[in-house]
N, C-alpha and C positions, 0 to 999 in steps of 0.2 A: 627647633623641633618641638613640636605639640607630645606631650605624653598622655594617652589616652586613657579615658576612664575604665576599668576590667573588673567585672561581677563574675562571680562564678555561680554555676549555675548545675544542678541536679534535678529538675522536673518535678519535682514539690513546688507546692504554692506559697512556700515563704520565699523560693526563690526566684521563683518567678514576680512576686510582687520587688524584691532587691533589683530586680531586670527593671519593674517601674519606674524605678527610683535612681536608678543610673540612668534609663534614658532620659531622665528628664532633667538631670544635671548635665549627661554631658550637652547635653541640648542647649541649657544655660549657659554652661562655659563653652559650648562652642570646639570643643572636642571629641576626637572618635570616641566610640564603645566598644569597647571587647567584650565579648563572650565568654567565658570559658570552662569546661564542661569534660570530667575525667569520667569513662564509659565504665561502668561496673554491672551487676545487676542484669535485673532481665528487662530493661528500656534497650533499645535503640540509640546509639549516643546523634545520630543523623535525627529522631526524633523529637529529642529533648533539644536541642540546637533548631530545631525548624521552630518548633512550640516558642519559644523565648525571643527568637528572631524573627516571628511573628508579630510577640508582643512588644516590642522596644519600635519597632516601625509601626504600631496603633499610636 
């Protein structure tokens, strides 16, 4: 069983650059990426998951 790499993520640009930075590990190591993103606020939780999911597949 592969255990996958898991950022979380709030649609700020620090976490979105931690989104960088796990895909590019799990890239290395050759493991999934998880996402993971608690909806609070006035974002869209389907927005901040598009935006980041986005950025992990650039």
């Amino acid at each position: 069983m592969t255990i996958p790499l898991v950022v979380g993520i709030d649609g700020s640009e620090p976490s979105l650059e931690a989104v960088d930075w796990a895909a590019a590990e799990a890239a290395r190591h050759g493991v999934p990426l998880h996402l993971v993103h608690a909806a609070s606020g006035d974002r869209e939780p389907s927005d901040v998951i598009s935006a980041a999911s986005e950025r992990a597949r650039q």
